[in-house]
C-alpha positions in Angstrom: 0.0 0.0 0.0 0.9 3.6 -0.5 1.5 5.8 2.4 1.4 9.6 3.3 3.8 10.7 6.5 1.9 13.9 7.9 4.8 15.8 10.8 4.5 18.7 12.7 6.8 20.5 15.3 4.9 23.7 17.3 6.4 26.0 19.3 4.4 25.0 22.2 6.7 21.8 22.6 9.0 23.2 24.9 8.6 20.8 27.7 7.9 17.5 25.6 9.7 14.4 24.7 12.5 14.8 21.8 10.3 13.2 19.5 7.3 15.9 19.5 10.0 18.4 19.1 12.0 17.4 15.8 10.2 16.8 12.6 12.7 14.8 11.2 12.5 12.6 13.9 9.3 12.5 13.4 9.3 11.7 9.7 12.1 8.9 10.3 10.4 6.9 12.8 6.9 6.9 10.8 9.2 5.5 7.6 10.3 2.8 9.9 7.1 2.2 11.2 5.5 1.7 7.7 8.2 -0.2 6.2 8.1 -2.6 8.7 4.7 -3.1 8.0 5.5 -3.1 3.9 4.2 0.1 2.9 5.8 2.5 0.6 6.0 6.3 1.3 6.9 8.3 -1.8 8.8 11.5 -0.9 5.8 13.0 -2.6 3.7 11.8 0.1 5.7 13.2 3.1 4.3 16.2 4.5 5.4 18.8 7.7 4.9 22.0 8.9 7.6 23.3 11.3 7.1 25.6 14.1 3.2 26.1 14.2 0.8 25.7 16.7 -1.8 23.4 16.2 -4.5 25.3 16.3 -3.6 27.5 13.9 -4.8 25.5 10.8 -5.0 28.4 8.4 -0.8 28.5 8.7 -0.4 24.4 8.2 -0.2 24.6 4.6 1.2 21.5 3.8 -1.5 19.9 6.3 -3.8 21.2 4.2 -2.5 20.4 1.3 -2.3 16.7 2.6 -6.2 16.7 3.5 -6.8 17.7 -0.1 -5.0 15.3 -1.9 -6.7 12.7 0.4 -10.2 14.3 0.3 -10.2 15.1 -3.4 -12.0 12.4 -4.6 -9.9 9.7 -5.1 -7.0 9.5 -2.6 -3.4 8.8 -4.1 -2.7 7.2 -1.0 -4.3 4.3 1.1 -2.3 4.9 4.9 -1.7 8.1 6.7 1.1 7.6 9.4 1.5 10.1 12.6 3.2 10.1 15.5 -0.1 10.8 17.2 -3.6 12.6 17.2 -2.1 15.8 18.1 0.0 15.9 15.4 -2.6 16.6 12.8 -4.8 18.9 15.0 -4.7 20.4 18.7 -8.1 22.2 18.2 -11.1 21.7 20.2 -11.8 18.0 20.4 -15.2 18.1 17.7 -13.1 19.7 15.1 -9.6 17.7 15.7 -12.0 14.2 15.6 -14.2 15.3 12.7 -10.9 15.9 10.6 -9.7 12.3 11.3 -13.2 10.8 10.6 -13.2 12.5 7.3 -9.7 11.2 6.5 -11.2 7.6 7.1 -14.3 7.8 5.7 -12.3 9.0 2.5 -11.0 5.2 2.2 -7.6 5.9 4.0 -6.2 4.1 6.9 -5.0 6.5 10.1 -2.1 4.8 11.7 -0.2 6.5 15.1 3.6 5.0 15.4 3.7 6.2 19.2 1.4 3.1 20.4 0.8 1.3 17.2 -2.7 1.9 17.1 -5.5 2.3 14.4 -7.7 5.5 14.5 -11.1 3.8 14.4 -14.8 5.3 14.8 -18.5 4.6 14.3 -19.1 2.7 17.5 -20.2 4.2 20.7 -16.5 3.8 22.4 -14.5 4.5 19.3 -16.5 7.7 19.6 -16.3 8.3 23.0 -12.4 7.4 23.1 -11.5 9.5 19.9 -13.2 12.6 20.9 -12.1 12.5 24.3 -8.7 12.2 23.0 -8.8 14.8 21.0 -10.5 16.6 23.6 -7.2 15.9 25.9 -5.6 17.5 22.8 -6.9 20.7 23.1 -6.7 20.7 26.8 -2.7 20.4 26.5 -2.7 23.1 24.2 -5.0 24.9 26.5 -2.9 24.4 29.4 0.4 25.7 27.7 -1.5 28.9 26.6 -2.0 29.2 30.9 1.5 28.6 31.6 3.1 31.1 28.3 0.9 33.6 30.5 1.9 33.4 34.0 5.4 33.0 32.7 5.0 36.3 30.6 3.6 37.5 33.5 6.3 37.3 35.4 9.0 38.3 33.3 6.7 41.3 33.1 6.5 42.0 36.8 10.5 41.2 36.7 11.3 44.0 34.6 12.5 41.9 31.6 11.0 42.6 27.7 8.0 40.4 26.8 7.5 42.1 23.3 9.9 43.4 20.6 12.3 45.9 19.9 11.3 49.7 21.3 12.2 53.0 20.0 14.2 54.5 22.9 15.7 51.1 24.1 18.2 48.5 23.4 17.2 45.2 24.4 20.1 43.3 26.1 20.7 39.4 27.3 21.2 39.3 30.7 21.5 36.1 32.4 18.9 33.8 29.5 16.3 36.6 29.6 16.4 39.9 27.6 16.2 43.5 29.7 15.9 46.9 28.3 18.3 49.9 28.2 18.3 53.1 27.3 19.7 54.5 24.1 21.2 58.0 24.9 21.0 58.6 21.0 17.2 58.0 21.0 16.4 59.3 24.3 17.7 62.3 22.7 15.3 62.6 20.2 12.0 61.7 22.6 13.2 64.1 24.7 12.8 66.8 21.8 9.7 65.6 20.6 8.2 65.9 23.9 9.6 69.6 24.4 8.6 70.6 21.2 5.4 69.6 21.7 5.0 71.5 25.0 5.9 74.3 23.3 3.1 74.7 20.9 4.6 72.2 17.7 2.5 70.3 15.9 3.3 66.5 14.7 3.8 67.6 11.2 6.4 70.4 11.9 8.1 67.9 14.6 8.4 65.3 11.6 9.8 67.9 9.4 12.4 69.3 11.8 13.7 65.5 13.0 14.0 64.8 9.3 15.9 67.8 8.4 18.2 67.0 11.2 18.6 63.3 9.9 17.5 62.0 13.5 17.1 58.5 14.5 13.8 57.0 14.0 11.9 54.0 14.5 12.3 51.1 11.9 9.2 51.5 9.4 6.9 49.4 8.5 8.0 47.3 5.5 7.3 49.4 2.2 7.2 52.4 4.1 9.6 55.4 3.3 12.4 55.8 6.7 12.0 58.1 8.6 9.6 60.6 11.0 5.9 61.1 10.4 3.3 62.8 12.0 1.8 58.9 13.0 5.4 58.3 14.4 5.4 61.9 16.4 2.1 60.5 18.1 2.8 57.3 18.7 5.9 58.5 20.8 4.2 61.0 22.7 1.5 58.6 23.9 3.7 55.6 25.2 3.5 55.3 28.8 7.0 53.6 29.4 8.7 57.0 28.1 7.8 58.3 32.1 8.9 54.8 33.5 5.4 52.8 33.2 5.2 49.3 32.2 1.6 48.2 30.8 1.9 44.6 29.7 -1.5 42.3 28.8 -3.0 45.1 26.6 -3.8 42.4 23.9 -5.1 38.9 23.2 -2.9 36.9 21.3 -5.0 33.8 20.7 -8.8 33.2 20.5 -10.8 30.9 22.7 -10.0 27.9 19.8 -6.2 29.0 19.6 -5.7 30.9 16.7 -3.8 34.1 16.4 -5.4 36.8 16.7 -5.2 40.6 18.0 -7.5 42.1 19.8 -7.7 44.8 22.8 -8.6 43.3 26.4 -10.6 46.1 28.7 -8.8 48.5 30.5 -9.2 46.6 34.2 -7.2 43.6 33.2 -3.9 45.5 32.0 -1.4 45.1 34.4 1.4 48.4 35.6 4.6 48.1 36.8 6.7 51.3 37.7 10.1 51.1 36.1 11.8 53.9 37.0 15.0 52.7 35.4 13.5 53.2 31.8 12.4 56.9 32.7 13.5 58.9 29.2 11.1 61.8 30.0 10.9 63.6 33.6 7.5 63.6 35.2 7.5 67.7 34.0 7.9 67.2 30.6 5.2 64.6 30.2 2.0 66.3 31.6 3.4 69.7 29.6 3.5 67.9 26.4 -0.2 66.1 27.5 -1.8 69.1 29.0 -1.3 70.9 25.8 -2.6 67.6 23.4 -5.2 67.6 26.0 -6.5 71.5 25.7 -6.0 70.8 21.6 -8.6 68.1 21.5 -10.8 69.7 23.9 -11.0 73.0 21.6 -11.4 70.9 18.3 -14.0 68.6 20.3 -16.4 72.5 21.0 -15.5 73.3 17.5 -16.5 70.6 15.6 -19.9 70.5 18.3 -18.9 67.2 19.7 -18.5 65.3 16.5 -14.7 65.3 16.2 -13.7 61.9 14.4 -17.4 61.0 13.4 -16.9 61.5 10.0 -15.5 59.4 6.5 -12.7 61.1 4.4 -13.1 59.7 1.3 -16.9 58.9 0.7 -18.0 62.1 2.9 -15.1 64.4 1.2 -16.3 67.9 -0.3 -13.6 67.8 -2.3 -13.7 66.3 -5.9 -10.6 64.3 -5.8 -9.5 63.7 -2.2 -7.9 60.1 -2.8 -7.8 59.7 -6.4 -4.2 61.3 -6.9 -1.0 60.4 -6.6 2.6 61.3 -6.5 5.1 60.4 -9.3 7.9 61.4 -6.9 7.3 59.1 -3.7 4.1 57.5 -4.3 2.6 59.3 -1.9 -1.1 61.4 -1.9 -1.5 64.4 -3.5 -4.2 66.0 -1.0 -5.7 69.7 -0.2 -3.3 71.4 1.9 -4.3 73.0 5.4 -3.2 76.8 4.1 -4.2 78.9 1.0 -3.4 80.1 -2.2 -4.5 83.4 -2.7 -6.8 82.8 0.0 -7.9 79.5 -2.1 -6.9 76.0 -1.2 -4.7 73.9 -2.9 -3.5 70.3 -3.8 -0.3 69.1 -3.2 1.7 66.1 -2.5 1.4 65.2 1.3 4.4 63.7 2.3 6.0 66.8 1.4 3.9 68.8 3.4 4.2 66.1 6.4 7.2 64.5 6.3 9.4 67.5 4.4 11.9 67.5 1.6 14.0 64.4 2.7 10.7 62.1 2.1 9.4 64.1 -1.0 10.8 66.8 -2.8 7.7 67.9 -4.8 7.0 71.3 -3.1 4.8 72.6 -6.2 1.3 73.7 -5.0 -1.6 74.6 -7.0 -4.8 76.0 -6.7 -7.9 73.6 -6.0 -10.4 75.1 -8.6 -7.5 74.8 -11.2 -6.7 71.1 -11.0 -10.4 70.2 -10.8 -11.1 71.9 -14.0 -8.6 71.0 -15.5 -8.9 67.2 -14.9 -12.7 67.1 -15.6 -12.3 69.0 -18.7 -9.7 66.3 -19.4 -12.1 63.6 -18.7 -14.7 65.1 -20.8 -12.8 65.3 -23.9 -11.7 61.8 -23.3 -15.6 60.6 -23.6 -16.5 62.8 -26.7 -18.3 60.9 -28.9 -15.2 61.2 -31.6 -12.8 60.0 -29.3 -14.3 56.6 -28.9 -15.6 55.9 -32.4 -12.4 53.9 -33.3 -13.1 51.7 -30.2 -16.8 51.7 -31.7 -15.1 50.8 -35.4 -13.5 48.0 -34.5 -16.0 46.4 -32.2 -18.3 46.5 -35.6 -15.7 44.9 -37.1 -15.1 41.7 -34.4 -18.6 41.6 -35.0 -18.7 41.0 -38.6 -20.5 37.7 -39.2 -16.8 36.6 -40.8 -15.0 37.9 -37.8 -16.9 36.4 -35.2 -16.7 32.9 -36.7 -13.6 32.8 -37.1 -12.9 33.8 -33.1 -15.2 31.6 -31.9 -13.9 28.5 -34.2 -10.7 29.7 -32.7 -12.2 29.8 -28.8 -12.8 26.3 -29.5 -10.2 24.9 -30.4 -8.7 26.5 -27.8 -11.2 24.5 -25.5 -10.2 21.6 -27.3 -6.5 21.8 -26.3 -7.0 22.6 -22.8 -9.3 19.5 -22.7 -6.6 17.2 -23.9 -4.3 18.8 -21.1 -7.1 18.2 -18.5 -7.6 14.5 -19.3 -3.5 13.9 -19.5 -3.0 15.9 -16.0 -5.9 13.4 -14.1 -4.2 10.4 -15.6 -1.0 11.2 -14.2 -2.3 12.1 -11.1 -3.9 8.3 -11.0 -0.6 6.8 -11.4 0.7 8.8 -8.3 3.1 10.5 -10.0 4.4 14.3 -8.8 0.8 14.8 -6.7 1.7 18.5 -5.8 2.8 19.9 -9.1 0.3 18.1 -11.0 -2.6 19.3 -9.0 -1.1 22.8 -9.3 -1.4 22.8 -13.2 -4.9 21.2 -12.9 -6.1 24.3 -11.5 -4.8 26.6 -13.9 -6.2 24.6 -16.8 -9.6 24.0 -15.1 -9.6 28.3 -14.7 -8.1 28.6 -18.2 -11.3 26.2 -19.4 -13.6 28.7 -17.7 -12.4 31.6 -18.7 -12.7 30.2 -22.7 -16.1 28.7 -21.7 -17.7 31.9 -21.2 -15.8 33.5 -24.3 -17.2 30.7 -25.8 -20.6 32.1 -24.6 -20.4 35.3 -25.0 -20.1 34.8 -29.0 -23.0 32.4 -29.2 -25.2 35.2 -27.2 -24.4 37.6 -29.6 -27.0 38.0 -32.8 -25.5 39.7 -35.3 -28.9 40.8 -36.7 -30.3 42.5 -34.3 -27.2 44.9 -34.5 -27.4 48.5 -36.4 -24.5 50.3 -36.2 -26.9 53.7 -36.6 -28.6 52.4 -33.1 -25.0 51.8 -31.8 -24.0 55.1 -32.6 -27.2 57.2 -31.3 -27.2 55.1 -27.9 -23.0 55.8 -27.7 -23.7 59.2 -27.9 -26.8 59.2 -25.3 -24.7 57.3 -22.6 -21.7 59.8 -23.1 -23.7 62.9 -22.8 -24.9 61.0 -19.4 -21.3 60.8 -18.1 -20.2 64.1 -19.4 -23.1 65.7 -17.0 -22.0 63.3 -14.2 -18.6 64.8 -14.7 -19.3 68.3 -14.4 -18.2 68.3 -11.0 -21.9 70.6 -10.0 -23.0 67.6 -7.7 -19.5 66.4 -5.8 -21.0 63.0 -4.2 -22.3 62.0 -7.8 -19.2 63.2 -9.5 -17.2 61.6 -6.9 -18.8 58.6 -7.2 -18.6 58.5 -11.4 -14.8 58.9 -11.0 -15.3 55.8 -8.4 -17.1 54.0 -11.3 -14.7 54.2 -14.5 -11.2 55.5 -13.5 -8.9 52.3 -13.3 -6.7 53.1 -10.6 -5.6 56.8 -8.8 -4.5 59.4 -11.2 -0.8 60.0 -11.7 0.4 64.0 -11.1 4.2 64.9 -12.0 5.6 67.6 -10.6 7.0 69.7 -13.9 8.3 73.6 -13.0 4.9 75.3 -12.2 2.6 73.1 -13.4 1.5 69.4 -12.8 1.2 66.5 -15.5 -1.6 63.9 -14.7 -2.7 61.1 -16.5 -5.0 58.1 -15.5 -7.2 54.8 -17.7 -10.9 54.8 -18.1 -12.9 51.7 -18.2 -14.5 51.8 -20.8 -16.8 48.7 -20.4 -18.4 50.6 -17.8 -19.0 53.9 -19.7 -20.5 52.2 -22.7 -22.0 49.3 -20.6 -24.9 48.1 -22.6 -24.1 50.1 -26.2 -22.5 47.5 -28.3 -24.8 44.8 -27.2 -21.7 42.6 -26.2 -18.5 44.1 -23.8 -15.8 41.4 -24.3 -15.7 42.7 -28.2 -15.0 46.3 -27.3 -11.0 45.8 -27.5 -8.5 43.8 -25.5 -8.6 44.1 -21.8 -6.1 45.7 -19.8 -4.3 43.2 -17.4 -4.9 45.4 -14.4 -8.3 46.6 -15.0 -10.1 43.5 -16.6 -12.0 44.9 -19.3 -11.1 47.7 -22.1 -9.2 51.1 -21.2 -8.3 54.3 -23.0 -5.8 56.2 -21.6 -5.4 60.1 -21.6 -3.4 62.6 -20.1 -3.4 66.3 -19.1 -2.3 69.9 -17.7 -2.7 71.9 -14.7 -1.1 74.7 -15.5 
């Protein structure tokens, strides 16, 4: 018989036997195991997953990939060797025994090599004995979640780091745990921040000035430019341990099954320590820097009449295109500016105006009314009629009774092919050969096939003569005067939610003396949804938007 070795190692194992903590140990006693019993295991068949919990089933890839080559219909393998229960699952004891009952009832044998016993079921006791098991299972896991805890706890009421790496800190092995210490470089900078803040700075100008000054910062988040932003600025200025407190058990790690998850725990079961020894800022400087972000929300709170954070930038925004432009220079927004032009308002690129020149460079500001003209006049003359009556042209050409038999005699054999490639790929995966590759490119084919399928369809729904191109014409034009009133820009939600509709992606702006160069794609499936009678024959689609695109470009001078 052919049989599958299924390993897995967590990092829970800390305190069990050798075994439970190798996976090649694992994997070389369940070869021995089935050889002496005269069962072959491909390499093909041998599966592990290293360092994972086993509750966390989303992360045990090649678990699941084992459970599908068993479960697919028909198994490539008659045995399934583990070193025990736990091995496959350590979830609650329903889930962990349903999983092995739907292993066997898929025709394959479940064998564990610790006791050299048979996982059985359908009786009363084979019931009662597996889930209560795999109940035991769970438990364990459950247990070692209580004791990672109290341990954490007390390295936590020592003094010692339970987390990462800090902004402010070194962390340092002392003695097999890890301790904090300050960085006089760092605590340089807090100490600034905070300061600066007390003094009447806001985030923005702190980012700017720490920038300028090429100051340490905190290592970003991964794609993320380096360096200070006005995010950073807060995030500093509201960590407790700055003024020597310790708040640990501010976040659950695990849900009630054992997954990984993060979410906030109420207020009454953090725990504080006083750590006077990580003090960066004095008692002083804290409440100045607090007592003046304190007054700052409290005015903005009367101002806004108690609704301060109760609104949605982008859907609620009275401005035309908040979030539709970009950057060429760092990728970053180009956004209306808090301060005037001429006593109008302005776009311009945000990092600049956050982060200054060292993030962005692109200083160039320009009136609000001007770029919104300017790109809706754009837009307009991309959707006059005359600009889209090539597109028109040669979708009355793919539809030429000549044409479209020719594309759809194509489409099948095309189906034809892919047919062949499906029928040779399942035979192969009969014999047994290369499961994991071969079950790979039986996907792709299978989405290939579907993708031609409904080509396939979309030609046969098309009648030809029903078609006038006079009718396609006079609706073309209707649907684009529609759009070209939507865009307008008199009603901002509804124009807002047109550009929402057919622009493929934000709008490019480059930075180029006193004036910016935009350009951007509109769908044009969606604009002319409905006019040809048939969108797939519009044009090719574009390989990021999925349909038809023209492109077009413009000024803001």
């Amino acid at each position: 018989m052919i049989a599958a070795i299924y390993a897995r190692k967590s990092t829970e194992q800390t305190g069990a036997d050798a075994d439970a903590k190798s996976v090649a140990r694992q994997i070389e006693n369940a070869r021995a195991f089935a050889a002496a019993r005269g069962w072959t295991v491909p390499d093909a068949h041998v599966y592990s997953d290293d360092a994972i919990s086993g509750a966390e089933t989303r992360k045990l890839k090649n678990r699941q990939r084992l459970i599908d080559a068993i479960t697919s219909g028909r198994s490539p393998v008659q045995v399934l060797v583990l070193r025990d229960a736990s091995r496959l699952s350590r979830r609650d004891g329903d889930e962990a025994f349903g999983e092995l009952k739907r292993i066997a009832q898929a025709g394959v044998e479940i064998w564990f090599y610790q006791d050299a016993t048979r996982f059985s079921h359908g009786t009363f006791g084979d019931n009662v004995v597996g889930f209560v098991r795999a109940e035991m299972n769970a438990e364990y896991r459950r247990e070692v979640s209580r004791w990672v805890k109290e341990a954490m706890v007390r390295k936590a009421r020592a003094g010692h780091v339970t987390g990462g790496a800090c902004f402010g800190y070194d962390n340092v092995k002392v003695d097999g745990h890890t301790e904090r210490r300050i960085n006089p470089e760092h605590a340089a900078v807090i100490r600034r921040i905070f300061a600066l803040c007390a003094d009447g700075v806001g985030y923005s100008r702190i980012a700017k000035l720490l920038n300028a000054d090429g100051a340490p910062a905190p290592k970003p988040t991964r794609g993320r430019p380096p360096g200070w932003s006005p995010s950073t600025i807060h995030e500093v200025l509201r960590r407790p341990v700055y003024r020597g407190e310790v708040i640990y058990n501010q976040t659950r790690r695990r849900d009630a099954g054992g997954a990984l998850t993060f979410a906030a725990r109420p207020e009454s079961d953090w725990l504080r320590f006083d750590r006077p020894e990580l003090r960066i800022v004095s008692p002083d400087a804290w409440h100045a820097a607090r007592q003046r972000l304190d007054g700052i929300r409290e005015q903005l709170h009367v101002a806004s009449g108690g609704k301060l954070g109760g609104h949605r930038r982008d859907i609620d925004s009275r401005y035309l295109f908040s979030g539709f432009m970009r950057c060429t220079r760092c990728g970053g927004t180009i956004a209306v500016m808090n301060r005037s032009h001429g006593h109008r308002p302005v776009y311009g690129c945000l990092a600049h105006h956050k982060r200054g020149t060292t993030v962005c460079d692109n200083a160039l500001v320009k009136p609000l009314a001007d770029v919104d003209d300017a790109v809706l006049t754009t837009l307009r003359v991309t959707l006059r009629p005359k600009a889209v009556d090539e597109v028109i042209d040669r979708a009355w050409q793919a539809l030429a009774p000549p044409t479209l038999a020719a594309d759809r005699a194509r489409c099948q054999r095309d189906v034809d092919t892919v047919d062949r490639a499906i029928a040779n790929l399942t035979t192969a995966i009969e014999m047994g050969d290369a499961l994991p590759p071969l079950l790979d490119a039986l996907k792709r084919k299978h989405a290939e096939r579907q993708t031609l399928v409904a080509t396939l369809a979309a030609h046969d729904a098309v009648d030809v003569t029903r078609l006038n191109r006079q009718d396609v014409a006079r609706n073309t034009r209707r649907v684009l005067g529609e759009w070209q009133t939507r865009l307008r820009g008199q009603d901002v939600a509804d124009t807002r939610q047109a550009l929402r509709e057919i622009l493929v992606g934000p709008l490019a702006f480059r930075a180029d003396g006193t004036a910016y160069h935009f350009e951007g794609d509109v769908l044009l499936d969606k604009v002319l949804a409905g006019t040809v009678g048939s969108a797939p024959f519009l044009a090719r689609p574009d390989a990021r938007s999925k349909g038809c695109t023209l492109h077009f470009t413009g000024v803001a001078a």
